[in-house]
Structure formats: structure tokens, C-alpha cells
N, C-alpha and C positions, 0 to 999 in steps of 0.2 A: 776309409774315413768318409764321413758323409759330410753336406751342408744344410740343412733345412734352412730352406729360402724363403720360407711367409711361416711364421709364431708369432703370438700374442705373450710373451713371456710375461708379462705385466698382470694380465688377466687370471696368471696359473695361480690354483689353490693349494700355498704352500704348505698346508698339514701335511700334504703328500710326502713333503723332502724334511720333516723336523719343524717347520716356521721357517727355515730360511733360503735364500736366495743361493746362496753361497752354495750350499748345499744340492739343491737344483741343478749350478751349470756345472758343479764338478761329477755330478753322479752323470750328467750327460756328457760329458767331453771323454771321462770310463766309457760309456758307452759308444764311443768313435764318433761323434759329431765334432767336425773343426769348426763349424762357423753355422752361425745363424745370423737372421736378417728377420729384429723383431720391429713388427709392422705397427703405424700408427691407425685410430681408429677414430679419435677425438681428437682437437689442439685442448679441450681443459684438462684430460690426463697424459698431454704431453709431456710438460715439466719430468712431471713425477715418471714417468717413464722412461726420459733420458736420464736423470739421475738415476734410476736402479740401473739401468748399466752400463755407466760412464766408467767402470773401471774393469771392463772384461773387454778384453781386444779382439775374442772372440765374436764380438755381436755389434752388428752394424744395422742402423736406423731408418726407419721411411719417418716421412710427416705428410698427414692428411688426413682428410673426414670422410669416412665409411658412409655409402650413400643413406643408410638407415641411422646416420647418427642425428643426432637432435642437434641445433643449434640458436641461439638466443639471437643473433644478429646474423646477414648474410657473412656469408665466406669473401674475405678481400683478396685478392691475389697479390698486394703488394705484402699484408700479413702473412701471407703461406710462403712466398716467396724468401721474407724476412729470416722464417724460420728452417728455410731449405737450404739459405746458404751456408749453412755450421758443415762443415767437411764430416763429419759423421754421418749427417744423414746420404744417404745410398739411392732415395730413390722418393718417388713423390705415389704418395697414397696409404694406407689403399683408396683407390675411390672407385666411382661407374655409376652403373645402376639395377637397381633393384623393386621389380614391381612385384615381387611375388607377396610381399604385404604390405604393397603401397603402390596400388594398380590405377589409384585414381589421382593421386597429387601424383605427378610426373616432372613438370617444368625446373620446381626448385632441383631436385637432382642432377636435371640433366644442363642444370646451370654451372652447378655446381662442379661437374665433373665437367663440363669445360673450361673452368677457370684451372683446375687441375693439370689440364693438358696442356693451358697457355703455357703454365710456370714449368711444367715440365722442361717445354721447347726453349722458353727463354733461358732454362738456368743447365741446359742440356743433362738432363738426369730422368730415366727411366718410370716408367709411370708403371701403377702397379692397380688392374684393372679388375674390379670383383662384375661381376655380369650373374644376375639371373631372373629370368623369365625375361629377359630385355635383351634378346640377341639383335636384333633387327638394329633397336636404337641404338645401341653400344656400337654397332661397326659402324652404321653412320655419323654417328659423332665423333670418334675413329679419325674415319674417313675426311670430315669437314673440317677438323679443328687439326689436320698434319699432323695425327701422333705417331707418321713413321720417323718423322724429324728424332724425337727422343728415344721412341722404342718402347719396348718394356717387354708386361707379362700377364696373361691372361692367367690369372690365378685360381685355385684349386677349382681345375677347368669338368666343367659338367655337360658343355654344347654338344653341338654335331660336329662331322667332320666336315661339311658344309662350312661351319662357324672357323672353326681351327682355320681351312683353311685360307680363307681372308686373312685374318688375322696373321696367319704366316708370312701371307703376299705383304703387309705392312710392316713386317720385321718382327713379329714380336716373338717372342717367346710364349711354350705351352706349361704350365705350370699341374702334373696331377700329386691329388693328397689320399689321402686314405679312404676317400669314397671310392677309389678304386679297386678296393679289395672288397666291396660290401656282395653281397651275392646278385643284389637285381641289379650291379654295374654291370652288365655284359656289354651293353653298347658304348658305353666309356672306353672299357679293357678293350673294346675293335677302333676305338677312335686310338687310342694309344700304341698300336701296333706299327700304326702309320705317322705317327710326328716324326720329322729326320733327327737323327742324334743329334745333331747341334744347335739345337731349339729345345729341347728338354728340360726342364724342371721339376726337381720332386720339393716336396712340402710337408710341414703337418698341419697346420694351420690352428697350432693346439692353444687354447686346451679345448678345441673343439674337434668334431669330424675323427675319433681316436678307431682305427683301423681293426679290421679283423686279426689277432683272437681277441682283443680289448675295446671293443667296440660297446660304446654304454659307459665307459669310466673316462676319467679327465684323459686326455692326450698329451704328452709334452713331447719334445723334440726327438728322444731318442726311436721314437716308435716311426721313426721316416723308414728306418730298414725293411718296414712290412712295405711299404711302398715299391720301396726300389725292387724287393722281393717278386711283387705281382706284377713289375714292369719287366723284371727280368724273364717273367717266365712267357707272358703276352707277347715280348717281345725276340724272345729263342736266344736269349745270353746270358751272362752269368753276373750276378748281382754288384760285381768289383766293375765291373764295364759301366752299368747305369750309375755306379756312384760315381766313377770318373765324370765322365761326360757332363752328370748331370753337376756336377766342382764346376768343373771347367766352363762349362755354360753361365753358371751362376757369376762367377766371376768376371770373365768376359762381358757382361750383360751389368754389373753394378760397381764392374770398376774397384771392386774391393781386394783387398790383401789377405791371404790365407795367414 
């Protein structure tokens, strides 16, 4: 049994499953998924996102804003906060930063993702960190704002092992998704050889990033097993061993109930 630890359930295009939702978690839970941890990206499609799955025990929540998200008014930490303490939610984010299509406004993100880390720390609940093209600044602010205090997880992780390993020395966990199986990941699949098993997480991050042999069509949860698959083999074990671990990490790490 697997967990896919970062999905956008919210975002999946249910023509796939019939129109329905229902549909969706039970063809995945056949497909050996016990648990997921669907991630926020927005507060104005939060509502609606805790309500689609408020009644599957299966799936446990973050809340926070995606550093490419739009937002009408700055981010308050006493609102994020507000909405963090609901025992549902698992973990605070996703958030970080992101200059690969926002190389020149920088400040608001990196405001923004320290109000993030505050509420993390304050309400002790793990941060869930997206990083790209912004390694530098993302461990510095890491680093400035104590996110070893809460922890977290370097999510469907793309860095060096330069990168990884900071971010290990701060506790966090390595989160890989199906860009690991893409063919020009070789230097990924060599950064992944080396996270210690008890830092490990796999993902799909669907309905985006859907792994090789489905690569180009929606992603949803069940396709984590190619993951665990190209970890297993990068990593000289057998696929029951990274789906353990990578349970038993997730859990340990969000304090959630199988």
C-alpha cells in the first residue's frame, strides 16, 4: 500500500473517473493508495476543497498559497493561522518560491513564504516547501525564519544534492514525483540514491508531472507506484521496501493516522 503525499485532488479532471469524485478515490484506494495529503494552492479555493473531501478519512489537508498564486490582498498570518488550526489540516502550504516565471517581482513571495514558516512554527505543523529556480533563497529563508523548529518537505524535489543536503541538516524531508522517471532525470535518479530512507517521500503531485509510461496525460494518485518503481531500482531494493518507508515517513512527518 502506498501514500501519495502532495495531490491536487481538487484540480483532477473528473471526465476521467465518470464526473465523479467518488469514483476517483475508490478506483485509487483498488489501486493500493491508503492515504493521501491533498495540498492547498489558493485560500479562495479552499472552502471548496475541504468540502470535496471532508468525508473520506483517507485524505488529509495542508492550507496555503502557492508562490505563483494570485492574491487580491497581502497574505495575514493571523488568517492562515485561523485556517490551520482545523485538525484536518496536516501541514502548512504549499508555499516557497518560484522565479522561474517570476524572476523579477521576488519580495512579495519571499514575504509571503515567511509568514508561512512563522505559522508553521507557531502552530508546530510542517511546512510544505515548492522551490524552483530559487535554491539559494529558499535555504536562506529556511535558514532565517527556524523552519527546522516545524520541519517539513522539500517537495517534488528537482535541486542538487548540494541542495538536498541542507535541507536534510534542517530536518526536513526529500519529497521525489514522477519527474523522476522522465529520461533527462539522470541527475535527479543520482540525487535520489543518496537521501537516507528515513527522509524519503514519494508523490504525484497530479494531476500534474504524470510519470513515464503516462507521461503527457492527467496524473492522479494511483500512478505514485512508477515512482516508488524508479526509486526502487536507483536505489538496489524492491518496491514494498520504498512504499514502506516512504508510509512510515509520511506519517511520522504529518502526524497523520493510516
Amino acid at each position: 500500500m502506498f501514500v501519495d503525499s502532495h495531490c491536487h485532488l481538487d484540480c483532477i479532471d473528473l471526465a476521467d473517473f465518470d464526473g465523479s469524485f467518488d469514483t476517483l478515490i475508490q478506483k485509487t484506494t483498488d489501486a493500493g493508495i491508503e492515504h493521501m495529503l491533498c495540498v492547498a494552492i489558493n485560500l479562495e479555493k479552499y472552502p471548496n476543497m475541504l468540502a470535496l473531501v471532508a468525508d473520506y478519512p483517507q485524505i488529509s489537508v495542508s492550507v496555503g498559497v502557492h508562490p505563483m498564486a494570485d492574491m487580491e490582498t497581502p497574505l495575514a498570518a493571523e488568517h492562515l493561522k485561523s485556517l490551520a488550526i482545523n485538525p484536518r489540516v496536516v501541514a502548512i502550504g504549499e508555499t516557497g518560491l518560484d522565479y522561474y516565471y517570476h524572476k523579477g517581482d521576488t519580495q512579495v513571495q519571499q514575504e509571503r513564504f515567511r509568514t508561512h514558516i512563522q505559522v508553521a512554527n507557531d502552530l508546530d505543523k510542517p511546512i510544505i516547501v515548492h522551490t524552483r529556480d530559487a535554491g539559494e533563497d529558499t535555504l536562506k529563508i529556511l535558514r532565517s525564519e527556524n523552519a527546522e523548529k516545524c520541519s517539513g518537505v522539500i517537495h517534488c524535489f528537482t535541486e542538487t544534492m548540494a541542495f538536498a543536503e541542507e535541507a536534510l541538516e534542517l530536518g526536513f524531508m526529500i519529497s521525489f514525483s514522477g519527474i523522476t522517471t522522465f529520461r533527462n532525470a539522470g541527475a535527479l535518479r543520482e540525487v535520489a540514491k543518496h537521501v537516507p530512507d528515513d527522509k524519503l517521500l514519494i508523490e504525484t503531485d497530479s494531476p500534474y508531472l504524470a510519470p513515464v509510461p503516462h507521461r503527457g496525460k492527467q496524473n492522479w494518485p494511483s500512478l505514485v507506484r512508477h515512482v516508488a518503481e524508479t526509486l526502487a531500482e536507483v536505489r538496489n531494493t524492491s518496491v514494498e521496501h520504498i512504499a514502506q518507508i516512504s508510509k512510515d515517513n509520511y506519517y511520522r512527518l504529518f502526524r497523520s493516522n493510516s
